[in-house]
N, C-alpha and C positions, 0 to 999 in steps of 0.2 A: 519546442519543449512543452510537454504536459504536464501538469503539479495533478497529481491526483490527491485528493481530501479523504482521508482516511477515516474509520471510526463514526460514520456519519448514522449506519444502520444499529448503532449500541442503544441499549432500553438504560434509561435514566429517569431519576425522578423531576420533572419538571411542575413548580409547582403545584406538587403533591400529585401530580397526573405521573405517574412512572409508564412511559412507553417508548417507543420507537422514536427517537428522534427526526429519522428520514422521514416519518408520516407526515408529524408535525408541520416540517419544512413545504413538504410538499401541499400541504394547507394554506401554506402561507404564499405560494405561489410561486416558488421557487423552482426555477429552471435549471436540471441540473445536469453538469456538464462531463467532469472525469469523477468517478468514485471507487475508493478502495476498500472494501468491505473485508471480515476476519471471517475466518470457515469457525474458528474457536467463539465466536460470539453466537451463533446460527445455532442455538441447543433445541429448539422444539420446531411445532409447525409453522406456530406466530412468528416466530422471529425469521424460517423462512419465506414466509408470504412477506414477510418486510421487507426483504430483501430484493425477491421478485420485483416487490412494486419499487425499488432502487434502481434494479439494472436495467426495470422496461421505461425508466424515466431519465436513465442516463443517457449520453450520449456516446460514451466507454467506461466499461469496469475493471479492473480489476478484483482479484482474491486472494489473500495473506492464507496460509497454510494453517496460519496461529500457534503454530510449535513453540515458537518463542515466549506466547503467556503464560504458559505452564510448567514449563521443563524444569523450572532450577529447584531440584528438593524435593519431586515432587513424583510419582511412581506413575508410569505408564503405558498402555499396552500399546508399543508403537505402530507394531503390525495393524492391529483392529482399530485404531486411530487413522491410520492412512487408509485401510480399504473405504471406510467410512467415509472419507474425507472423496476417495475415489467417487464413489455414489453419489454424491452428491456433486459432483463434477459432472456426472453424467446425466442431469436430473435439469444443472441449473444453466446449463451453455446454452447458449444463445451468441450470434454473428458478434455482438457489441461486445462481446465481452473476451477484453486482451488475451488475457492467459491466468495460469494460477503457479501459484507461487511453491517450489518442491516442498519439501521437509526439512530444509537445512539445518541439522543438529548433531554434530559433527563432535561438537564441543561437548555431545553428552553420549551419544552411541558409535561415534569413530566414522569417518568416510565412507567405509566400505558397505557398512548399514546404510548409509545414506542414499547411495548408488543401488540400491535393495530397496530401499522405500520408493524411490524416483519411477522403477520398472513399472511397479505395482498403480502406478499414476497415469506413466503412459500410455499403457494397455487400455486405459479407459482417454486417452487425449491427445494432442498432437501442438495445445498451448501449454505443457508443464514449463516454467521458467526455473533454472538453474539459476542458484542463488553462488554467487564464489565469497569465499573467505581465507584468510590468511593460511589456516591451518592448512589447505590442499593444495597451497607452494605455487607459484609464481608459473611454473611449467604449465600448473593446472590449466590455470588462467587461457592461455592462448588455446590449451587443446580443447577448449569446453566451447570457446569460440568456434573454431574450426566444426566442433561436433555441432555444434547446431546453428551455422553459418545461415544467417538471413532469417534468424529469428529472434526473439527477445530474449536478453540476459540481465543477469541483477547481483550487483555487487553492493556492499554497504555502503550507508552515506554517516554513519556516527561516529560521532568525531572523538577520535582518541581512539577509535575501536576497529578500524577495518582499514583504512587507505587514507594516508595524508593527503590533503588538502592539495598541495602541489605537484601529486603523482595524476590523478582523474584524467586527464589528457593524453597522459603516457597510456590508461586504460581503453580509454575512447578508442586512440588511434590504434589500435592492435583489434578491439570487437568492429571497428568499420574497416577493416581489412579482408573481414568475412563478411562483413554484409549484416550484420547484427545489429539491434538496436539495445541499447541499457538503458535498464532502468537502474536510479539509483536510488536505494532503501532509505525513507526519515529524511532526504535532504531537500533544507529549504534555508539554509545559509546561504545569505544574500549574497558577500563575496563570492561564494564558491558561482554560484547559479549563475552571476552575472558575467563569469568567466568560460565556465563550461558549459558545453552545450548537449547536456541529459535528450534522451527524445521523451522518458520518465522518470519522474521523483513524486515521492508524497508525505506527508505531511497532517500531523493532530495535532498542530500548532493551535487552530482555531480551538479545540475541546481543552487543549491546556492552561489557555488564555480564560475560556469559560470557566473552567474550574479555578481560578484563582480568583476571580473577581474581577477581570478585567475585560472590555471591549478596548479592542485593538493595545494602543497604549495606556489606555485612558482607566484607572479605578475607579470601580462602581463601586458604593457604600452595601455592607452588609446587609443594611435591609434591602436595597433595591436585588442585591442577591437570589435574598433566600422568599422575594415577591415577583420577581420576574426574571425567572431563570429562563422562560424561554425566549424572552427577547436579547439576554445576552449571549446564550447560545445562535441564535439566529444571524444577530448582527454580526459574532466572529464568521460565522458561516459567509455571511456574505463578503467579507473582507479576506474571506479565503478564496472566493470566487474571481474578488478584484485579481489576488495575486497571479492565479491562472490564468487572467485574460491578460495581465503586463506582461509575464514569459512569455506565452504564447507568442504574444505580438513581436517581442524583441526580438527572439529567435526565428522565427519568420522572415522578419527585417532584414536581420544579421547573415542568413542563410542565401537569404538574394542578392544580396549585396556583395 
């Protein structure tokens, strides 16, 4: 299993330095392993050169579509969003890098758009990953399998929102049927994880944790906050890293065994 660490390439203020967090990291010497970067974050040229210097210091990346940050309320040109999104597909691949994430927005332009945005993606690619959701019924499910047997698929991992906790198994064994690997979206729920065996999950645990004022479990005081935000971003980063290498290892373990 791979936890990929999401959110890593976002421009934030860090004591009063507002930039790239990935740079920062990589200043600090930081070796980095799986990373999942947003196309919706990537708005100019800085932000893509950040990301460049992400995926040629990764080990694997992934890419989120970003549909999901903006869609609720919010007006927009889907079409010229996806070719966009296209081009840059075509601009930013490279060997290391998994695949990119469809348009899953189903919930706001119907299925049949969806399947319409996906064309227009893999015209330019051959890693677009199908994202599955309740709304496209349980039949969906196996035949999207089937359609893209022995490549990567991605169903949700939020909880209360996509697939109970006790079904992930039932899933697994139907995409390894074709040959498929999943990934699953946001999960880093330690029950689940230490039961199912994801080949990907990812996870902004570590940025969440920053944002509230804590390293790991531990609360930081306000002022060490708002004087050294980059050490406490850092240090969650690295304890995001740790997670990655205890799945890895377990599942490994588990796998040979």
């Amino acid at each position: 299993m791979k936890v990929f660490l999401s959110a890593v390439s976002h421009r934030t203020c860090m004591n009063g330095d507002r930039r790239n967090m990935s740079d920062y990291f990589l200043e600090e010497g930081i070796k980095y392993k799986w990373n999942l970067l947003s196309y919706y974050y990537i708005k100019n040229e800085k932000d893509y050169q950040a990301a460049e210097r992400v995926r040629d210091n990764s080990e694997l990346v992934l890419i989120d579509s970003g549909a999901h940050s903006f869609q609720f309320g919010v007006k927009v040109k889907w079409d010229e969003y996806t070719e966009r999104y296209a081009e840059f597909i075509k601009r930013y691949d490279r060997e290391n890098v998994v695949g990119y994430f469809e348009m899953d927005i189903e919930n706001v332009v119907g299925y049949p758009k969806v399947l319409e945005l996906r064309k227009i993606l893999e015209r330019v690619s051959d890693k677009i990953i199908p994202v599955w959701h309740p709304l496209r019924g349980i039949d969906d499910y196996e035949k999207m399998c089937k359609q893209y047997a022995g490549k990567v698929i991605a169903i949700g991992g939020f909880k209360g929102t996509d697939i109970r906790d006790d079904q992930f198994l039932m899933f697994l064994k139907v995409a390894k049927k074709y040959g498929c690997k999943v990934h699953c979206l946001g999960m880093t729920r330690r029950p689940v994880l230490d039961k199912v065996p994801f080949d990907f999950t990812d996870s902004s645990t570590w940025v969440q944790l920053s944002l509230h004022g804590m390293i790991g479990k531990k609360k930081v005081s306000k002022e060490q906050s708002r004087t050294n935000a980059k050490v406490i971003y850092l240090e969650n980063y690295k304890l995001g890293m740790q997670m990655q290498e205890e799945y890895y290892r377990k599942w490994r373990r588990e796998c040979k065994d």
